[in-house]
PDB file of N, CA, C and O in Angstrom:
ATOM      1  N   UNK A   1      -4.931  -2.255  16.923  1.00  0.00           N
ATOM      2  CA  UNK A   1      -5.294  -3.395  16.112  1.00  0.00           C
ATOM      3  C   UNK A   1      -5.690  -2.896  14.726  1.00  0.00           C
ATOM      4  O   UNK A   1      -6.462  -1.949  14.576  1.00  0.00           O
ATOM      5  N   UNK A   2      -5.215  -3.469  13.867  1.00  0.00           N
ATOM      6  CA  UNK A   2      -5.114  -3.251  12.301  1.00  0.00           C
ATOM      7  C   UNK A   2      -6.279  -4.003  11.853  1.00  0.00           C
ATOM      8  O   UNK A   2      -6.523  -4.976  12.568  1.00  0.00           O
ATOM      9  N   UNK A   3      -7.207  -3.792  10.692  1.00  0.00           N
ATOM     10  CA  UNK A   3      -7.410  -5.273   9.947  1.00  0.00           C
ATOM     11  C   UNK A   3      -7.420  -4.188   8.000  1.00  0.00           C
ATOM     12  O   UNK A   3      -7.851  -3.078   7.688  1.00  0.00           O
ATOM     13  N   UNK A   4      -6.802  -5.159   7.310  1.00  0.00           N
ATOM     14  CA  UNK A   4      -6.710  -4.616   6.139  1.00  0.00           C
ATOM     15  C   UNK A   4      -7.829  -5.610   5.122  1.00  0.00           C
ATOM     16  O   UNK A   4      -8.153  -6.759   5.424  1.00  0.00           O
ATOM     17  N   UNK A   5      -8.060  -5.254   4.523  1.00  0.00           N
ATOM     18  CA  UNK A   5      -8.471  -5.699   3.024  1.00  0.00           C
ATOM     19  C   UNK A   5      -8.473  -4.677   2.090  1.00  0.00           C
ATOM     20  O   UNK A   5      -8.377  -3.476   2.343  1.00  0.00           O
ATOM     21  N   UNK A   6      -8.617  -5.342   0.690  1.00  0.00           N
ATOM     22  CA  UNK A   6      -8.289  -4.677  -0.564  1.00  0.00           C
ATOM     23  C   UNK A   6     -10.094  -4.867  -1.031  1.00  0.00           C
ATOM     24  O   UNK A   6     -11.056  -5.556  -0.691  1.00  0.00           O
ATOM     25  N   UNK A   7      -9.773  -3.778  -2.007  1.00  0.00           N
ATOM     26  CA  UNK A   7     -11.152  -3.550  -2.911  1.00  0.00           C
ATOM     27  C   UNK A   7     -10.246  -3.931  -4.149  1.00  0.00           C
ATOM     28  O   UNK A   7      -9.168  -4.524  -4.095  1.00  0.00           O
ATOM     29  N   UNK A   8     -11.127  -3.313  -5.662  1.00  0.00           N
ATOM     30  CA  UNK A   8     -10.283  -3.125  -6.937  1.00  0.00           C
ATOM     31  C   UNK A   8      -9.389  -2.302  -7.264  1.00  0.00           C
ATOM     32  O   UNK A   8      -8.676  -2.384  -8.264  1.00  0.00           O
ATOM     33  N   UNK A   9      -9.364  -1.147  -6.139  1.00  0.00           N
ATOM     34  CA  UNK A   9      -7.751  -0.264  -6.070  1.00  0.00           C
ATOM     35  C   UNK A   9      -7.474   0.267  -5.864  1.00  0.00           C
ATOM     36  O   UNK A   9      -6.855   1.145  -6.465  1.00  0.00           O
ATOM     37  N   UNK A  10      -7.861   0.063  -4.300  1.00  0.00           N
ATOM     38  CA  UNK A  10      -7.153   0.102  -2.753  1.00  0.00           C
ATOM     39  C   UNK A  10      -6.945  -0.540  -1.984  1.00  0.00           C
ATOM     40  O   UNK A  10      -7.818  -1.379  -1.764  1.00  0.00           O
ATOM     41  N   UNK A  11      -6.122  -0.559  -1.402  1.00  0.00           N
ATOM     42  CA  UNK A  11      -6.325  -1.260  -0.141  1.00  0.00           C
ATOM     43  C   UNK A  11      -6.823  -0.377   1.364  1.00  0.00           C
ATOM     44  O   UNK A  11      -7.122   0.796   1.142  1.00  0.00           O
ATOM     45  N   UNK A  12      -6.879  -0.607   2.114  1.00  0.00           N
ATOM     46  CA  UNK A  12      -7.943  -0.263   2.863  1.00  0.00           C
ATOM     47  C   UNK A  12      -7.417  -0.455   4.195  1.00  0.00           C
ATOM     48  O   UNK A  12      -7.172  -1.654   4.327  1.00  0.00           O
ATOM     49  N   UNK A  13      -7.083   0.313   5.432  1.00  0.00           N
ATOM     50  CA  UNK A  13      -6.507  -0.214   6.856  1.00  0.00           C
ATOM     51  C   UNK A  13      -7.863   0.229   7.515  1.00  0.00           C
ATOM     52  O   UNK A  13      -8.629   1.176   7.333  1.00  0.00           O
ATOM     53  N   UNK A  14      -7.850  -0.326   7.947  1.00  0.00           N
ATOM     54  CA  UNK A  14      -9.243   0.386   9.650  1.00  0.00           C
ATOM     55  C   UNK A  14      -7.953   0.692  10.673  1.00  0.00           C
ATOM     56  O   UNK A  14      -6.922   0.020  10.627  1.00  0.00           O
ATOM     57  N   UNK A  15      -8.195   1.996  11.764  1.00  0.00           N
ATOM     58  CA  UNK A  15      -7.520   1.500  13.021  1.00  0.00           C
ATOM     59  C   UNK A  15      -8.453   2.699  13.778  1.00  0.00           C
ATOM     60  O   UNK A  15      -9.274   3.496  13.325  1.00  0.00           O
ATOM     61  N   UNK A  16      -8.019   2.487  14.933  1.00  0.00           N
ATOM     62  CA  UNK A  16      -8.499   3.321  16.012  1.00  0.00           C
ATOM     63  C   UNK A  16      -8.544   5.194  15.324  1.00  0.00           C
ATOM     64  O   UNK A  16      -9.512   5.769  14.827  1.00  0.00           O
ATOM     65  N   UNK A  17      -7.637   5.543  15.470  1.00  0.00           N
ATOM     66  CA  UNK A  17      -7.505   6.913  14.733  1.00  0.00           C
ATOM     67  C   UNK A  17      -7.460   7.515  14.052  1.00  0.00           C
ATOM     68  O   UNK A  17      -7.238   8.718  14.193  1.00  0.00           O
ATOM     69  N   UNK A  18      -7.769   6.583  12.390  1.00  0.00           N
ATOM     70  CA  UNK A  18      -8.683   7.564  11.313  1.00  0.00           C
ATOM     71  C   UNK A  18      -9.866   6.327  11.058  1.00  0.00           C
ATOM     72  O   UNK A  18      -9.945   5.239  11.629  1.00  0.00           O
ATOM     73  N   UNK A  19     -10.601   6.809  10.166  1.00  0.00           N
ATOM     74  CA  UNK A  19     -12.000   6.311   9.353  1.00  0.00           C
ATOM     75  C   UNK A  19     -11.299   5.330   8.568  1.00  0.00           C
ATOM     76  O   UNK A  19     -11.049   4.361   9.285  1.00  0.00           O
ATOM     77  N   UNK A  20     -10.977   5.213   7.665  1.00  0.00           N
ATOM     78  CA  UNK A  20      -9.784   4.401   6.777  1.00  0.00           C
ATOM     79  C   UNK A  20      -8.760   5.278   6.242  1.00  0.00           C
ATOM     80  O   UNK A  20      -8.696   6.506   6.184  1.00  0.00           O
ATOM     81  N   UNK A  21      -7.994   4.381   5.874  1.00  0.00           N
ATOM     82  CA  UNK A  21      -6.825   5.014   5.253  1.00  0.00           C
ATOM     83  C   UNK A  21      -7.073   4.001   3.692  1.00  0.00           C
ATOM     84  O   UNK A  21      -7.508   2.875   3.448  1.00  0.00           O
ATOM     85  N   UNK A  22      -6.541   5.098   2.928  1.00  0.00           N
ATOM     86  CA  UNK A  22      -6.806   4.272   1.545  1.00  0.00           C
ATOM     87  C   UNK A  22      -5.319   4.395   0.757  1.00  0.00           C
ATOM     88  O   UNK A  22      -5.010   5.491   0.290  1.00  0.00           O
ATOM     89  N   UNK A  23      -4.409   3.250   0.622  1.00  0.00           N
ATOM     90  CA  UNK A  23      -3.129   3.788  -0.877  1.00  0.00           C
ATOM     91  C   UNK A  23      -3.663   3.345  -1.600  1.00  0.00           C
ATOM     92  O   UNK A  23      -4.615   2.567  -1.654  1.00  0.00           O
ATOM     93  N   UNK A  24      -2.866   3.984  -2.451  1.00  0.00           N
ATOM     94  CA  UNK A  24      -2.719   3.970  -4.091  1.00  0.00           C
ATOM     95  C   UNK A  24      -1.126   4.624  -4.606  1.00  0.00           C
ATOM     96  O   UNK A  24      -0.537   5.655  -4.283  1.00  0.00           O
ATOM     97  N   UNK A  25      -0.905   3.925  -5.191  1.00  0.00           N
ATOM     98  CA  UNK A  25       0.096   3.896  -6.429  1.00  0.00           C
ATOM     99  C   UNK A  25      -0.193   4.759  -7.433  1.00  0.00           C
ATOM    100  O   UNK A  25      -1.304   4.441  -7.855  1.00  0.00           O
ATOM    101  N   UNK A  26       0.314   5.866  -8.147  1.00  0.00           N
ATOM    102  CA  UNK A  26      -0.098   6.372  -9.386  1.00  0.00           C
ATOM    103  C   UNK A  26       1.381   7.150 -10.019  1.00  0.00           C
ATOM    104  O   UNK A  26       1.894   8.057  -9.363  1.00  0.00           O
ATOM    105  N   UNK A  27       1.794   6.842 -10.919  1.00  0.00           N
ATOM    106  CA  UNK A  27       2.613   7.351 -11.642  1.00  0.00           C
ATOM    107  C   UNK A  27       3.968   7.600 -10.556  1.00  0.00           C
ATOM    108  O   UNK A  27       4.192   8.755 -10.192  1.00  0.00           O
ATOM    109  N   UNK A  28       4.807   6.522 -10.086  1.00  0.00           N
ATOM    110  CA  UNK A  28       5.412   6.381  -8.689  1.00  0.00           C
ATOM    111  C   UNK A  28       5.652   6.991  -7.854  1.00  0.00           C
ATOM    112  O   UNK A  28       6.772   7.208  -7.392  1.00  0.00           O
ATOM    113  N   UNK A  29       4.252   7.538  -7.364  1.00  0.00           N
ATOM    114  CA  UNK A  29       3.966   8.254  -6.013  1.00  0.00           C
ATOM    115  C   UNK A  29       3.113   7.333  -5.247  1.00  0.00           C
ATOM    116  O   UNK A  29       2.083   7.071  -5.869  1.00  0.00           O
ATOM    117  N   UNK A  30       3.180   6.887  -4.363  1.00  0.00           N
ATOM    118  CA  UNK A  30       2.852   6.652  -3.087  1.00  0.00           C
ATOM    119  C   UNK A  30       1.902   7.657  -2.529  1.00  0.00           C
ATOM    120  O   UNK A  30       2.273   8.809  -2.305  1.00  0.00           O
ATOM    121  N   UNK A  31       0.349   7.136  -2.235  1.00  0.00           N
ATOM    122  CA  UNK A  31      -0.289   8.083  -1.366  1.00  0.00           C
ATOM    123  C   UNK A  31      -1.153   7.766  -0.766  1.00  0.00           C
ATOM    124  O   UNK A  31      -1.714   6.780  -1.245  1.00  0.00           O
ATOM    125  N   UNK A  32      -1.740   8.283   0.456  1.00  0.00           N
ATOM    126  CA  UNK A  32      -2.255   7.575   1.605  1.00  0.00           C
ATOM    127  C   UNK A  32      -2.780   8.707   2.043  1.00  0.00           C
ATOM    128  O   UNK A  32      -2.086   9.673   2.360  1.00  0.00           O
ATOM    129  N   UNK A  33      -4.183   8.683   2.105  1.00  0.00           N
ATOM    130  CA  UNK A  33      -5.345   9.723   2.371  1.00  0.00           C
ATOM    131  C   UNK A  33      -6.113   8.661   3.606  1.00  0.00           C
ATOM    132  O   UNK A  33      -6.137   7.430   3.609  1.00  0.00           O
ATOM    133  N   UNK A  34      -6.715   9.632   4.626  1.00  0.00           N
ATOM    134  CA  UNK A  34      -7.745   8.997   5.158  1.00  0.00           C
ATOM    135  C   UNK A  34      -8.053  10.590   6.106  1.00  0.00           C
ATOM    136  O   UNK A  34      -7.441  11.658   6.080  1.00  0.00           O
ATOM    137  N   UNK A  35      -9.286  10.137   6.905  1.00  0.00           N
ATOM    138  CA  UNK A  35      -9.798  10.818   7.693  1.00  0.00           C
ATOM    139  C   UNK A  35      -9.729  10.815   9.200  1.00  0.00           C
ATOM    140  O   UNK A  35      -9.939   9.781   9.834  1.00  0.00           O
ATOM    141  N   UNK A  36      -9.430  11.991   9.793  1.00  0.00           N
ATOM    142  CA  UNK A  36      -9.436  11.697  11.485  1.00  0.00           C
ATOM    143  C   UNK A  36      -9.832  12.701  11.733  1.00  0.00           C
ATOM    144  O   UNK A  36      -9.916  13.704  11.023  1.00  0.00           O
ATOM    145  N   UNK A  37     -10.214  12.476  13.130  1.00  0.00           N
ATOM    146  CA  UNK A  37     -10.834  13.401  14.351  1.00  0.00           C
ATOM    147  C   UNK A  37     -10.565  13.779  14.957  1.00  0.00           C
ATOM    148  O   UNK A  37     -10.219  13.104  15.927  1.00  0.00           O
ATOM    149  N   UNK A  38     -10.440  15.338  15.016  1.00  0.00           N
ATOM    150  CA  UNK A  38      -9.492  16.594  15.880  1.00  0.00           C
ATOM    151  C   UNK A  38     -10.169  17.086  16.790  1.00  0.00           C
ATOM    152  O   UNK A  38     -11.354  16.925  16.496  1.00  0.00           O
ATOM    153  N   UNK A  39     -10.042  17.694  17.912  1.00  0.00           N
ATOM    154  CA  UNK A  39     -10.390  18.457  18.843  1.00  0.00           C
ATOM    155  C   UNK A  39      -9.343  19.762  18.604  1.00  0.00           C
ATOM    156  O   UNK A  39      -8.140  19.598  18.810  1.00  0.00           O
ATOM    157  N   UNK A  40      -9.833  20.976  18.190  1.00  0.00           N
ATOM    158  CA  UNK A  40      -9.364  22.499  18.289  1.00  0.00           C
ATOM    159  C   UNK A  40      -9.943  22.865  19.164  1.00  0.00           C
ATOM    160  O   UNK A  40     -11.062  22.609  19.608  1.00  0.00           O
ATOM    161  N   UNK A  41      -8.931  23.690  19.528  1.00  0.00           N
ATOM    162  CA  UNK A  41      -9.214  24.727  20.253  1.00  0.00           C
ATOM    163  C   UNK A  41      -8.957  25.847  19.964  1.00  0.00           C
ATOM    164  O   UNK A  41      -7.778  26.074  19.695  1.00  0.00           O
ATOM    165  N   UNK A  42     -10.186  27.267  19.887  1.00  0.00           N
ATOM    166  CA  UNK A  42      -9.892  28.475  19.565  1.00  0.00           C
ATOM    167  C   UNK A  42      -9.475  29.021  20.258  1.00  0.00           C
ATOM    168  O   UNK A  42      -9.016  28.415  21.227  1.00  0.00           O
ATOM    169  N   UNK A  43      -9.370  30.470  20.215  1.00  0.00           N
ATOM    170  CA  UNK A  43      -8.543  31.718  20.981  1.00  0.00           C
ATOM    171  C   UNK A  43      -9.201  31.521  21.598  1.00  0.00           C
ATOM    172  O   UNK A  43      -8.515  31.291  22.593  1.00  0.00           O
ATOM    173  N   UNK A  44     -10.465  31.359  21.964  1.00  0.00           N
ATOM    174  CA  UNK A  44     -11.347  31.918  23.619  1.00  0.00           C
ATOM    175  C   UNK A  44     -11.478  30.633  24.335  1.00  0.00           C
ATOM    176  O   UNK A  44     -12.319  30.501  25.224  1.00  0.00           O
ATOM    177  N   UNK A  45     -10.708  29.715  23.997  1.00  0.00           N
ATOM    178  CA  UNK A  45     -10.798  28.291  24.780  1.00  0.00           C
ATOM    179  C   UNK A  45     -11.746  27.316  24.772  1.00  0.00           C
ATOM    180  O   UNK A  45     -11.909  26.645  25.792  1.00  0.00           O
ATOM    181  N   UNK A  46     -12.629  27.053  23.454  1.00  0.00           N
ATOM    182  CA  UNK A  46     -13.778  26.404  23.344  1.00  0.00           C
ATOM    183  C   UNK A  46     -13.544  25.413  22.265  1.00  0.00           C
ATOM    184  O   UNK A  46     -13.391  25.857  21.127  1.00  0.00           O
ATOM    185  N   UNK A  47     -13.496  24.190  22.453  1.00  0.00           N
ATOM    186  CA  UNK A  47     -13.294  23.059  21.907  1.00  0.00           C
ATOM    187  C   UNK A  47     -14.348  22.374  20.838  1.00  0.00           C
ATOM    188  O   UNK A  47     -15.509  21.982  20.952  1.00  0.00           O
ATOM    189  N   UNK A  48     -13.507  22.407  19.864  1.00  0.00           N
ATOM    190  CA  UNK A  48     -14.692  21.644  18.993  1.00  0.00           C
ATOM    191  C   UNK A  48     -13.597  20.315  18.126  1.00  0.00           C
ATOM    192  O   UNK A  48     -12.400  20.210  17.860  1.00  0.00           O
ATOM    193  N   UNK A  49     -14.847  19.476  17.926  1.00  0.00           N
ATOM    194  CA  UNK A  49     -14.084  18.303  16.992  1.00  0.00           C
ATOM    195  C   UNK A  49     -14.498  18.268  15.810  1.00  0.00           C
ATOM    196  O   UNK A  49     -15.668  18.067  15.485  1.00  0.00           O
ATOM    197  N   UNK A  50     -13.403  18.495  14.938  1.00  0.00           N
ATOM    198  CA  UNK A  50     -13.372  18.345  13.185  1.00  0.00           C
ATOM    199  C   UNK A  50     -12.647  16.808  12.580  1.00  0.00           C
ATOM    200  O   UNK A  50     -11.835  15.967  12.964  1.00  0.00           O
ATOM    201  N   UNK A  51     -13.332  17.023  11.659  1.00  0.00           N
ATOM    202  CA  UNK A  51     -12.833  16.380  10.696  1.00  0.00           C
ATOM    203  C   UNK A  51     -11.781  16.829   9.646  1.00  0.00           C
ATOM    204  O   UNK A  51     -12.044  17.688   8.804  1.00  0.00           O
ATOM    205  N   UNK A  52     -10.500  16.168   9.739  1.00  0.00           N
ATOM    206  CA  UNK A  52      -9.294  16.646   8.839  1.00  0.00           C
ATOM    207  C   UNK A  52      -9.101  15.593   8.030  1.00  0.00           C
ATOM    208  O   UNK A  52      -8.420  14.619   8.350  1.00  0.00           O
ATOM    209  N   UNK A  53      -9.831  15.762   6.670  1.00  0.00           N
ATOM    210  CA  UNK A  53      -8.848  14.660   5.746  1.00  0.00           C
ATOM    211  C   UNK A  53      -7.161  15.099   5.454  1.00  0.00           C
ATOM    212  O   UNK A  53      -6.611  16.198   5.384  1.00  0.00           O
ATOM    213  N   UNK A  54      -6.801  14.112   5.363  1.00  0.00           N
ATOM    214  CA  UNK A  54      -4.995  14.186   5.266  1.00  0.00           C
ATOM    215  C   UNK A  54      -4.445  13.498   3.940  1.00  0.00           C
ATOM    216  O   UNK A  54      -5.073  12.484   3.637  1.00  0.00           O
ATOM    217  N   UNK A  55      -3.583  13.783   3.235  1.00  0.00           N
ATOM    218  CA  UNK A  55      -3.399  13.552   1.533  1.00  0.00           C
ATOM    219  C   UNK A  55      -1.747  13.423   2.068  1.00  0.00           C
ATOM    220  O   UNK A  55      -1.124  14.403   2.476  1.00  0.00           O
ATOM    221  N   UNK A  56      -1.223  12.167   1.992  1.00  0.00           N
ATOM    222  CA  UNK A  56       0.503  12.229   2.234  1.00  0.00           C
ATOM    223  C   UNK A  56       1.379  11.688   0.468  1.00  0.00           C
ATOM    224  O   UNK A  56       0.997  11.156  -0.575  1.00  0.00           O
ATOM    225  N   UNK A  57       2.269  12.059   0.846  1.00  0.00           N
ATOM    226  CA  UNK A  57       2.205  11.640  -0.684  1.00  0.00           C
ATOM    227  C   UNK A  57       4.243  10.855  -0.630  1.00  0.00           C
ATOM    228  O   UNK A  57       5.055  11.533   0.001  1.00  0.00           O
ATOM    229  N   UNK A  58       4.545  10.064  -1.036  1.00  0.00           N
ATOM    230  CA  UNK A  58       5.567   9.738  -0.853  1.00  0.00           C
ATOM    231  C   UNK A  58       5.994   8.943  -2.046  1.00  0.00           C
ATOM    232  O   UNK A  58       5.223   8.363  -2.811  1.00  0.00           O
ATOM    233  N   UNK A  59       7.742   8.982  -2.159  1.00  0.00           N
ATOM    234  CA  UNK A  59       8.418   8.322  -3.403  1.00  0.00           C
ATOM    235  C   UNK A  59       8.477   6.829  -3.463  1.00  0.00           C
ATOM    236  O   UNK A  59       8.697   6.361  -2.346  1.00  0.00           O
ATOM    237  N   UNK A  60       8.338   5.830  -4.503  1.00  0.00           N
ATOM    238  CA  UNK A  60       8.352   4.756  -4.704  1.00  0.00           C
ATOM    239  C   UNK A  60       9.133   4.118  -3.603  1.00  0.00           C
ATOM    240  O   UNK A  60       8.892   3.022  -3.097  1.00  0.00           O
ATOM    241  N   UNK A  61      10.100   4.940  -3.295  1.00  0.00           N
ATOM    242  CA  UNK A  61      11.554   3.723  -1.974  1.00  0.00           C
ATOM    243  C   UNK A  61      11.510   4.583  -0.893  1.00  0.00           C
ATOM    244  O   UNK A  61      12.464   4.918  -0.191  1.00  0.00           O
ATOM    245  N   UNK A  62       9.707   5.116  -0.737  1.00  0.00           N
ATOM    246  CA  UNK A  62       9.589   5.797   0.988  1.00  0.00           C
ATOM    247  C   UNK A  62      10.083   7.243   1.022  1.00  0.00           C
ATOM    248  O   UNK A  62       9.726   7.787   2.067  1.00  0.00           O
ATOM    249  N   UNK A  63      10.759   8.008   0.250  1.00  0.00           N
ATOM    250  CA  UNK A  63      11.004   9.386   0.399  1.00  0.00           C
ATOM    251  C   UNK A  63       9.902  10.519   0.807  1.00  0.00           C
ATOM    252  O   UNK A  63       9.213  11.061  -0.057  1.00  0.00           O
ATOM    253  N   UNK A  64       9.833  10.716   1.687  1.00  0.00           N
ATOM    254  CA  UNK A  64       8.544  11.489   2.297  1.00  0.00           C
ATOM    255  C   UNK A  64       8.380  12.998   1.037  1.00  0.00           C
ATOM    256  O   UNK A  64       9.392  13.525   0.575  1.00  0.00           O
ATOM    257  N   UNK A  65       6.990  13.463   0.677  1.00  0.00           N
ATOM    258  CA  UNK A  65       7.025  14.252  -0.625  1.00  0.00           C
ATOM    259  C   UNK A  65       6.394  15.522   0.230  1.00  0.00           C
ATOM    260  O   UNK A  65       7.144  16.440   0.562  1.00  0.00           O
ATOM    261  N   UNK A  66       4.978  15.544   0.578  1.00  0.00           N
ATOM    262  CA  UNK A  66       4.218  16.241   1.253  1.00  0.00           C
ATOM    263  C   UNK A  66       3.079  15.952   2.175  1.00  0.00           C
ATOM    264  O   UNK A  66       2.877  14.756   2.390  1.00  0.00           O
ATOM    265  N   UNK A  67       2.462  16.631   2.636  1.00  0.00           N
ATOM    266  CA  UNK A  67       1.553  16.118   3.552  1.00  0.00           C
ATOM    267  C   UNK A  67      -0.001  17.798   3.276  1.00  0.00           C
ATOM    268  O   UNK A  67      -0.015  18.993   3.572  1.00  0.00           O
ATOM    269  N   UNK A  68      -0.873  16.951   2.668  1.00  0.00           N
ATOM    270  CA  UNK A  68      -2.497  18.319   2.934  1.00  0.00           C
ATOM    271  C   UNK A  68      -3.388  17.911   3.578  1.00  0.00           C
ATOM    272  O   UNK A  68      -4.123  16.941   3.394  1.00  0.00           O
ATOM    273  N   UNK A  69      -3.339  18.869   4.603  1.00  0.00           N
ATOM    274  CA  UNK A  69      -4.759  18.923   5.361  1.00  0.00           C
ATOM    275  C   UNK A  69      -5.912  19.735   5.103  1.00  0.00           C
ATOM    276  O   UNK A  69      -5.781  20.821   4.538  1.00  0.00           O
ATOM    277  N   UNK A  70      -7.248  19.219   5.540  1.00  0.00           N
ATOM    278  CA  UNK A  70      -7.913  19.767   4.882  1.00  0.00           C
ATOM    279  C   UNK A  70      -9.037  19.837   5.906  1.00  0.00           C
ATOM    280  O   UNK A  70      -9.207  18.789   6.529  1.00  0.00           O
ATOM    281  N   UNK A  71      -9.930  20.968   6.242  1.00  0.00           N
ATOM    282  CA  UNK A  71     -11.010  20.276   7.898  1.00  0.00           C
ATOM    283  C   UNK A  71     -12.051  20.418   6.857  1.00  0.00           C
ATOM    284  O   UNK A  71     -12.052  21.254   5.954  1.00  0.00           O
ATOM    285  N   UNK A  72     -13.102  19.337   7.130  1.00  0.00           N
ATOM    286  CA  UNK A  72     -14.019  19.316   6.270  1.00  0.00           C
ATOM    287  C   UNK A  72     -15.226  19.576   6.696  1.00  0.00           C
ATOM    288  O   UNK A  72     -16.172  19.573   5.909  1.00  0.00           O
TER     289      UNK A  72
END
């Protein structure tokens, strides 16, 4: 389940699996940042949950550009 609203310049999704997601438009790139919650696992098998913000970045007619992760 989705619910969107806009601020002054973003718009804004809620869903189950990140914090929000925020686009924006800037100089015709397409980009869509938000935050989610990982479970890693290290070499010795011990689980922890991070936080990965994610930065996607795409062309005006959807051409996929890049994708940064980042654990915060």
């Amino acid at each position: 389940m989705f619910s969107v609203y806009k601020n002054a310049h973003n718009i804004i999704i809620g869903n189950a699996n990140a914090r929000e997601v925020t686009y924006e438009m800037k100089n015709n790139i397409f980009m869509k940042e938000y935050i989610e919650d990982r479970i890693i696992k290290n070499q010795e098998g011990a689980k922890s949950l991070q936080k990965i913000q994610i930065k996607e970045s795409y062309t005006a007619d959807g051409q996929y550009i890049k994708k940064e992760e980042k654990v915060l």
